[in-house]
Structure formats: structure tokens, C-alpha cells
PLY file of the C-alpha trace (Angstrom):
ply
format ascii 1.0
element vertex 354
property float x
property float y
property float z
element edge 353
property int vertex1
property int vertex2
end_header
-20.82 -47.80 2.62
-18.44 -48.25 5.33
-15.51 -45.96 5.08
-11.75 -46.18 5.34
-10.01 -45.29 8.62
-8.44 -41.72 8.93
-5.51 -42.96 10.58
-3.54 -46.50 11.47
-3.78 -49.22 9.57
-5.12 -48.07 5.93
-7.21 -50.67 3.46
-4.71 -51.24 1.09
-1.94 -52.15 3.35
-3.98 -55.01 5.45
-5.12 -56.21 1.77
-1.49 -56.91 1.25
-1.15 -58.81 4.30
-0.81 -62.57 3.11
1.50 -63.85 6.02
1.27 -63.88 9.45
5.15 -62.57 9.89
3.21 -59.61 8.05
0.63 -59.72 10.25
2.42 -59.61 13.46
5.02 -56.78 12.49
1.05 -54.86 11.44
-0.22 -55.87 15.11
3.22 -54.91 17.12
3.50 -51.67 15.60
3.35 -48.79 17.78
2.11 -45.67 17.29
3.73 -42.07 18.45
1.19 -41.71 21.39
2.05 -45.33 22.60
6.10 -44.27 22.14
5.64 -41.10 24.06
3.69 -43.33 26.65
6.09 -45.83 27.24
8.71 -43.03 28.04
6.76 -42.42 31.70
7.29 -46.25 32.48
9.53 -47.00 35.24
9.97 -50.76 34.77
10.08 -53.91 34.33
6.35 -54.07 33.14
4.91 -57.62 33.81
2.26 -59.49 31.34
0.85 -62.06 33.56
-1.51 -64.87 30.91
0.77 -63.74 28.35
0.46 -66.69 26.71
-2.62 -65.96 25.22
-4.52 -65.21 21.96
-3.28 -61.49 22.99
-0.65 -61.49 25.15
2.31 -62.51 22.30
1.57 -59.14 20.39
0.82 -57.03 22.73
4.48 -57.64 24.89
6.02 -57.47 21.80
4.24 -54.04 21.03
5.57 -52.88 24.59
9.04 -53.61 23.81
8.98 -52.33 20.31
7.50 -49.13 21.67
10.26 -49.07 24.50
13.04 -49.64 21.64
11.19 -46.87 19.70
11.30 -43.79 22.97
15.48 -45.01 23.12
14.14 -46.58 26.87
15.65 -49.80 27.58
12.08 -51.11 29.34
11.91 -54.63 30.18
9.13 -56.45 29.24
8.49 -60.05 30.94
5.72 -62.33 30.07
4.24 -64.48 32.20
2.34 -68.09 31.45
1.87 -71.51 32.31
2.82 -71.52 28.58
0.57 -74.70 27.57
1.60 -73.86 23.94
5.22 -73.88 23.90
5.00 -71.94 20.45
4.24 -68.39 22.18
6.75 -68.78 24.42
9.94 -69.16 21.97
8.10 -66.62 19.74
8.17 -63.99 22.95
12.03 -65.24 23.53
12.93 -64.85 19.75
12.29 -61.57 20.22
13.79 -60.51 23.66
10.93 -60.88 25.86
11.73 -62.59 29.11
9.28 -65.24 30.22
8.72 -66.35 33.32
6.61 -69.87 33.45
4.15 -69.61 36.54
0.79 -71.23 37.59
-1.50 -68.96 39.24
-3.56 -70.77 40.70
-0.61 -71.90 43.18
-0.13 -68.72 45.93
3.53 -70.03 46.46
3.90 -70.18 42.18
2.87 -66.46 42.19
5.71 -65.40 44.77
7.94 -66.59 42.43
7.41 -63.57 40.25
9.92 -60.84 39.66
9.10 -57.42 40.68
7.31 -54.87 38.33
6.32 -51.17 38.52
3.32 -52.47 36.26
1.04 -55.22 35.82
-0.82 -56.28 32.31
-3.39 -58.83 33.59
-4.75 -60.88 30.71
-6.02 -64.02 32.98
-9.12 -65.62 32.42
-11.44 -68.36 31.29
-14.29 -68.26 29.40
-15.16 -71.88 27.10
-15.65 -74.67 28.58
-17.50 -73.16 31.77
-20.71 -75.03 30.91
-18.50 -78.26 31.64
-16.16 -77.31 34.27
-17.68 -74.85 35.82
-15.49 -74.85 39.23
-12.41 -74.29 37.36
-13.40 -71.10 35.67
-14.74 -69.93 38.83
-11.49 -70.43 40.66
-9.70 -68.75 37.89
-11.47 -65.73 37.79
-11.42 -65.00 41.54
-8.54 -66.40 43.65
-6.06 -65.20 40.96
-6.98 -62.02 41.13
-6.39 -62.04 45.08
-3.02 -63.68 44.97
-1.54 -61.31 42.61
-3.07 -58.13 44.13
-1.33 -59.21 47.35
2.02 -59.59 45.49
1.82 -56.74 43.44
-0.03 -54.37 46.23
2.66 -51.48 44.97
2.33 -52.17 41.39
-0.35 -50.08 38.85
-2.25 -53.18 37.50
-4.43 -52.91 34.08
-6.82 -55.79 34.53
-8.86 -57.04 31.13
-12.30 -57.86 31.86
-14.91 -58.65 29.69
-18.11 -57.03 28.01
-20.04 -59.98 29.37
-20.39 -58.64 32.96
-23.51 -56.76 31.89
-26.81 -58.04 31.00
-28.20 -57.86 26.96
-28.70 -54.46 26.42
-30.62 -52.27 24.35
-29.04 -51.70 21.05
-30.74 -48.10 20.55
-29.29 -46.71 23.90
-25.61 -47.37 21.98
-24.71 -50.75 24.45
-24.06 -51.05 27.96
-22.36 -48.60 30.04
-20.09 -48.12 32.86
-22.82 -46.94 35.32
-24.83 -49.89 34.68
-25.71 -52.83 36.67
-23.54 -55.71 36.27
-26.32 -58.59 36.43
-25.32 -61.03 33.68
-27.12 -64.32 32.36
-24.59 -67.40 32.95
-21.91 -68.80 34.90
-19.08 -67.24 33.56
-20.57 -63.77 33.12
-21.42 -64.02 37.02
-17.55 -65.59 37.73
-15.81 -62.45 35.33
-18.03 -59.91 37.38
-17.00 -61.65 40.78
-13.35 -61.03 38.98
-14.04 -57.58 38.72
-15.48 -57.36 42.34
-12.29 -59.05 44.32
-10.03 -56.76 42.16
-12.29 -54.14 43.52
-12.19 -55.20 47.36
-8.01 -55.10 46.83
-7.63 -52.17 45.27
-9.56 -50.47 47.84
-8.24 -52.66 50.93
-4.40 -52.08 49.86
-4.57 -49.07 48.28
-3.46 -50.65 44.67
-4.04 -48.82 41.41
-5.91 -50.56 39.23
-8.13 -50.08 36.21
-10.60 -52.76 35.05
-11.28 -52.76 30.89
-13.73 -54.63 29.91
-13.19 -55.73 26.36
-15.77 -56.14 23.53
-14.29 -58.64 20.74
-10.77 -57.86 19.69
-10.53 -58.53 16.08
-7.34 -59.79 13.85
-7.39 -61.58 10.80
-7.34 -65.10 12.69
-9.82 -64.93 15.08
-12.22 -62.94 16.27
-16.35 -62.01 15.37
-15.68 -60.39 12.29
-13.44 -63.58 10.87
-16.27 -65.50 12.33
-18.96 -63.70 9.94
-16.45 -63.85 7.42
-16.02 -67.91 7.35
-19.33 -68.29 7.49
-20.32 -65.93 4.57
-17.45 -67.11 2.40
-18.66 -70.88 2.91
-22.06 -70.19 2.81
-23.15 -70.90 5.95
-26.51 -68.70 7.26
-25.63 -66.17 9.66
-27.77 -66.23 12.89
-29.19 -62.91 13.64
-30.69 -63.83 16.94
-27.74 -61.52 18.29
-27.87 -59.26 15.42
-25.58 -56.50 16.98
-21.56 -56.24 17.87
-19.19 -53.74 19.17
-15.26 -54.92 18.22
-11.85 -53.52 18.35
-8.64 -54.18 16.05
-6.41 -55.71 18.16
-3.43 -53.55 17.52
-5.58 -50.87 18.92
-6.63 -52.77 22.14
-3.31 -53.78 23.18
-2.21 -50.32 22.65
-5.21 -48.75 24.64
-4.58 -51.64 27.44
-0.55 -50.20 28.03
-1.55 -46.66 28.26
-4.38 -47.42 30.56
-2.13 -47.39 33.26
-2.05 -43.83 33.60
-5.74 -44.11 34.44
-5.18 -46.78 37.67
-6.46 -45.22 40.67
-7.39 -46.28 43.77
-10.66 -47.29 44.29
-10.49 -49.11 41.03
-12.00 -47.56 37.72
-13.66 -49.50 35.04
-13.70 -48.42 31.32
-15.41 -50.43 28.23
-12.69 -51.62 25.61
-14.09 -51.27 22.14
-14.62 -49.16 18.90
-17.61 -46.62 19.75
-19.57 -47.94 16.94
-22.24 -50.51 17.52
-22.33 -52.03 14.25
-25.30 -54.54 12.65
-24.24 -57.99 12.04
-26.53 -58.05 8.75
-24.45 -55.05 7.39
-21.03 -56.91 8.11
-22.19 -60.03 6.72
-23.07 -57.62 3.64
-20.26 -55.80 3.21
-17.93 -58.97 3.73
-20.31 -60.44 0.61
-19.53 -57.83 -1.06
-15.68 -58.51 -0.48
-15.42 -62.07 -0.76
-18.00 -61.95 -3.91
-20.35 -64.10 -1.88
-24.14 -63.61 -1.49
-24.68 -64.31 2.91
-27.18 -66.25 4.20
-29.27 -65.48 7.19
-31.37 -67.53 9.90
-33.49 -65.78 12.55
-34.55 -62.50 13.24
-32.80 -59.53 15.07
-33.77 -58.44 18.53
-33.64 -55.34 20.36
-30.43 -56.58 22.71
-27.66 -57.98 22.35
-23.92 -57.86 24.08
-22.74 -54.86 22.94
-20.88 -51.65 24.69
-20.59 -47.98 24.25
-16.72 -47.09 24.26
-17.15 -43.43 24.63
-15.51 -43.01 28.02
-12.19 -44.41 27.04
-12.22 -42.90 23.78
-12.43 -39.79 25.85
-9.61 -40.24 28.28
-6.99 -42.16 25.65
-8.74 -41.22 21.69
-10.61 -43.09 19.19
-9.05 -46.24 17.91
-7.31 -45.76 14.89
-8.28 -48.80 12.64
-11.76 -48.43 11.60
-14.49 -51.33 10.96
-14.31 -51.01 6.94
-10.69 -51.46 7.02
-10.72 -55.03 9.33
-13.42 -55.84 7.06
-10.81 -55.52 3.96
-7.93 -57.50 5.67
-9.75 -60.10 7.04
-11.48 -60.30 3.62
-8.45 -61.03 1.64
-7.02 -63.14 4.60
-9.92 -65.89 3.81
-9.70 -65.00 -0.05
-6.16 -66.45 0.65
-6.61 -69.77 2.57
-4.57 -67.07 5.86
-4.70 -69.64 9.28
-7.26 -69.34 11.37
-6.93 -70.20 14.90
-9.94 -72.30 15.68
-11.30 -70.22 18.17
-15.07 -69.18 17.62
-16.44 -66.27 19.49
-20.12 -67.99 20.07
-21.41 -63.95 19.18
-24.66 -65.97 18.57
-24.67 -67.29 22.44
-27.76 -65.03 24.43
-27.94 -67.29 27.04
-24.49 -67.10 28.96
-23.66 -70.97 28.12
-19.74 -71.13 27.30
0 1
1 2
2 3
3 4
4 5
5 6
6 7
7 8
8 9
9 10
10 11
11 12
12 13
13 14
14 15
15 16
16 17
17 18
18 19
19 20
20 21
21 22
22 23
23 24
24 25
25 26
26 27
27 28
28 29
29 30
30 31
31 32
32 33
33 34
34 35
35 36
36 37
37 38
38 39
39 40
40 41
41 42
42 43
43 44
44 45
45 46
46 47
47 48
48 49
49 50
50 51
51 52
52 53
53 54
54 55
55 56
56 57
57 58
58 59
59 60
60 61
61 62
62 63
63 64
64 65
65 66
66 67
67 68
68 69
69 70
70 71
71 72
72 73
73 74
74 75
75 76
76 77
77 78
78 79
79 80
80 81
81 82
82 83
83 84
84 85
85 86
86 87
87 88
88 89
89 90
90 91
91 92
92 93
93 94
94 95
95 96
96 97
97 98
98 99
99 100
100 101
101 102
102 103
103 104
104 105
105 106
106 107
107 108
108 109
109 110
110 111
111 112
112 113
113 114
114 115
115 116
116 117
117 118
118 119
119 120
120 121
121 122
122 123
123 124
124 125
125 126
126 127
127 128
128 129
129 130
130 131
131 132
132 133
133 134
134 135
135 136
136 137
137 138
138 139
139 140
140 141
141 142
142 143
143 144
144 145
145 146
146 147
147 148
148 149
149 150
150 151
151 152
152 153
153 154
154 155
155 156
156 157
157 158
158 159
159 160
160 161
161 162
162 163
163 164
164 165
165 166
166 167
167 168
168 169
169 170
170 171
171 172
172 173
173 174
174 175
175 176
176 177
177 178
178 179
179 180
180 181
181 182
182 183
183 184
184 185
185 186
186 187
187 188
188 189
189 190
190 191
191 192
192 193
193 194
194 195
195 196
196 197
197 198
198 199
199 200
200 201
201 202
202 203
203 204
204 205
205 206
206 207
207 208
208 209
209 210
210 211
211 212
212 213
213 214
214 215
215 216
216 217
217 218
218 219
219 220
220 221
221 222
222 223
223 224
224 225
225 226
226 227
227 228
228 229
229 230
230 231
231 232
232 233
233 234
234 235
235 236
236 237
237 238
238 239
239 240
240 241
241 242
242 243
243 244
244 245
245 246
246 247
247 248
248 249
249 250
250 251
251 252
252 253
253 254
254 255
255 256
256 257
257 258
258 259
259 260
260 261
261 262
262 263
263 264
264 265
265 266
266 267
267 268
268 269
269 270
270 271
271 272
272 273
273 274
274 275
275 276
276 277
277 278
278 279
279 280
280 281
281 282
282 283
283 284
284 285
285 286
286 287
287 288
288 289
289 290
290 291
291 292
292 293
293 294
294 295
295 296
296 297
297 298
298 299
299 300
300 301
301 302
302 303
303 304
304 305
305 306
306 307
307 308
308 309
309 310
310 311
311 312
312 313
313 314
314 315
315 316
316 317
317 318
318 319
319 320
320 321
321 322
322 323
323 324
324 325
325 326
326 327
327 328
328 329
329 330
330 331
331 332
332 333
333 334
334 335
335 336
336 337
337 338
338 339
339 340
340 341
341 342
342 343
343 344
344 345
345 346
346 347
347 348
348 349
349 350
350 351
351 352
352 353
């Protein structure tokens, strides 16, 4: 039996979340460490991708945070803003945005100064078919806004892809070990990682990398992913029998008060619960939840893509919102027809083919 969370979000109340008004007020709340945080931040503090599955909640947990510590911090996010949606939901709520392209050097100098940088850029699906694109994403950005924001802290999201499959007995991958991932966008996020490496070294710019292991909600993420399947019926692959995930509520808080750890050279931290957890035990407990009997297809192997949190735990504390308790929400969220947003994780992909 998986137990309740401690702290944060209890069982009960994301059971009781049946609209997604409900759902963002549960995602943008912010918690006293996060309030006392925000308190140290000079200002304005820039979300650059912040039109993104994450960047919505997590500049509207900045400036509810910053409206929380009585500190009038401005928060601007920063987009090509494709979906024209996240952008008057960021405005309806006092968020300046700011619509750049980043690929464009002379689009970038158009952006307004900022003590600190949230960088949420990146591509991932569709690299099988456009593979150029997602390699010029992930590694001229990162140079063109390093040399604008050279005396700016910068928190830059990576991903748990950078290292190889690991063995699930060691606890996942860890931040001393090689990054020599299968794929062309594992290889394209690590060169990411390296150029913000060679800048924050080269011009002295604090930066922290985190790489981030599945952030969970109750509309996307590997856990809804499990859950779909099991409440349709559909087998579960095991092939990739092993996750590591993180409520998103507790990512986007973890990603704010990671600036306090940007240094110069740049630092790298894994972003996830410190839990490994077993796909077939999910699929399980979600059965047991949605009153469905899962399916499975294949058989588990000894790696997978997971990560061992422990060092950020360390340095910021354990994420409140444990697996038991997103297992709950998201239940009730299928139970009750909640939106999902179309965007599969492809857990089951071993072979680095986005």
C-alpha cells in the first residue's frame, strides 16, 4: 500500500478536484518555504518558454508567492505563444508577457532586463522527423540568452534523458554519471547542457541545470498515461517497467528556489521524487482506484530512465506531494471525463526515438 503524503497536497482534497480552475489554484499554490524564498528576489524574474505545458503555473505560482511575502515582484513570461490561450490566461492574471522567438539573436535583445532567468526551452517530439530543428533549439538558444543575460542567475530545466538506461537497483542515474544517451534528442538536450556549461564558465554566469524526471498533473504526464490506459483497458508495456515523477506543483516550486543554488561553473541537480517506483505497482494501485483489472504486455528489464533525486532533496527538501496521493487525483480526474491534454510521455520509448 502506497501511503498518503505527510504534507502538501492531501488525498482527499485532489479527489475533490473536478475542474481545472480547481486544479490550477491546487498547482499555483505556494508554500511558506517558497514565500520566504521569493522575499530574497530582487526582480523582475523572467520565464523564457513560458508558454509551455509548465510555464502558465509555475509564473503564476511566482507571483502568487510574491503577493503572499507583501513583495511587489514582477513576473514576465516569455513565448512565441503558438497557443494564444496561455498567454491571456498569464495576462488575466497580471503576468506580463513578452512575445519573442529565440531562435532570432536580434528577437532575444528585445527582452527586458531580469535579476533572474526561468529557462523552460526545449524540444523533444518530433525529433525523429525534424531532427535539425530540435538540434538548433537546444543549443543556439541557450548561447543567445546566456550572452544577454550574462549578469542574470539562470535556472535552466534539462531533462532526465541526458543519461543512458540505468540500473534500476542502484536507485537511477546520478549526477556523477556519464551523460552518454541513446538518440538524437538525448544527445541534442546534453549538448544543451554542455553550451550552458561553456557560458557559465566563459562569462562567469550563475546557472544551475535540473534535469527533470516526468512532472505529473492530472492532464498529462506518465502517471495519467498509466491511468488512461488501465481505465480503457489497454495492456501496459513493461519493457520500461520503472519511473521516477514529480507533482508538478512541487517542481515548479523546487525550479524558483533553485536559484539560490546557481553558481559559477554551472551545477546540475536531478528534478524528481526520490522514489523509483514500478510501473506494474502503479498500474495496480490505479486498478485498484478506477475499479479496473490492468493489462500487461512484455516483461520488465533491469534499466530503464529513471533518476535518484537525493541531492536536491538535500539542498531544497523532499517534495511534498507523495506518489499515492497523484495516484488519487488523477484517479478521480479520469473517473470524471477531467481534459486531458493529448500529450503522451512515450515512458515505453528505450530507444531514444521522439
Amino acid at each position: 500500500m502506497l501511503s498518503p503524503s505527510a504534507s502538501g497536497l492531501s488525498p482527499l482534497e485532489l479527489e475533490r478536484v473536478e475542474s481545472e480552475a480547481a486544479l490550477d489554484e491546487a498547482l499555483t499554490r505556494p508554500t511558506p518555504a517558497l514565500i520566504e524564498f521569493v522575499r530574497t528576489l530582487r526582480g523582475p524574474l523572467l520565464l523564457l518558454g513560458a508558454g509551455g505545458k509548465m510555464g502558465p503555473s509555475l509564473a503564476e505560482l511566482a507571483r502568487r508567492a510574491g503577493e503572499a511575502a507583501g513583495k511587489k515582484l514582477e513576473v514576465i513570461a516569455a513565448s512565441r505563444f503558438s497557443d494564444t490561450r496561455s498567454r491571456d490566461w498569464l495576462e488575466e492574471r497580471g503576468i506580463r508577457t513578452h512575445s519573442v522567438d529565440l531562435l532570432e539573436p536580434d528577437s532575444v535583445k528585445t527582452l527586458p532586463d531580469a535579476s533572474d532567468v526561468l529557462y523552460l526551452v526545449g524540444l523533444k517530439f518530433g525529433t525523429a522527423q525534424n531532427p535539425s530543428l530540435t538540434w538548433a533549439v537546444n543549443t543556439q538558444v541557450p548561447a543567445y540568452v546566456c550572452r544577454r543575460f550574462r549578469h542574470s542567475r539562470i535556472v535552466a530545466l534539462s531533462t532526465g534523458n541526458v543519461y543512458p538506461l540505468s540500473v534500476v537497483e542502484r536507485g537511477g542515474a546520478d549526477e556523477r554519471d556519464a551523460l552518454t544517451p541513446l538518440g538524437e534528442y538525448a544527445n541534442a538536450a546534453v549538448a544543451r547542457e554542455r553550451i550552458f556549461q561553456f557560458y557559465s564558465e566563459r562569462l562567469a554566469v550563475p546557472l544551475v541545470l535540473l534535469r527533470l524526471y516526468y512532472a505529473v498533473e492530472l492532464r498529462y504526464g506518465v502517471l495519467v498515461d498509466i491511468a488512461r490506459k488501465v481505465f480503457a483497458g489497454e495492456p501496459i508495456d513493461l519493457a520500461n517497467g520503472h519511473v521516477t515523477c514529480i507533482w508538478q506543483g512541487d517542481a515548479n516550486e523546487m525550479i524558483v528556489r533553485a536559484l539560490a543554488l546557481a553558481e559559477s561553473p554551472a551545477t546540475a541537480f536531478n528534478l524528481c521524487r526520490p522514489e523509483v517506483y514500478r510501473v506494474r505497482e502503479i498500474a495496480r494501485r490505479l486498478g485498484e482506484l478506477l475499479e479496473r483489472e490492468p493489462r500487461f504486455s512484455g516483461v520488465e528489464s533491469g534499466t530503464a530512465i529513471v533518476g535518484n533525486g537525493a541531492k536536491l532533496c538535500a539542498a531544497l527538501g523532499s517534495p511534498a506531494v507523495s506518489l499515492d496521493t497523484m495516484l488519487r487525483g488523477i484517479a478521480h480526474w479520469v473517473k470524471v471525463g477531467g481534459r486531458n491534454l493529448e500529450r503522451p510521455t512515450h515512458f515505453e520509448t528505450r530507444d531514444g526515438r521522439y
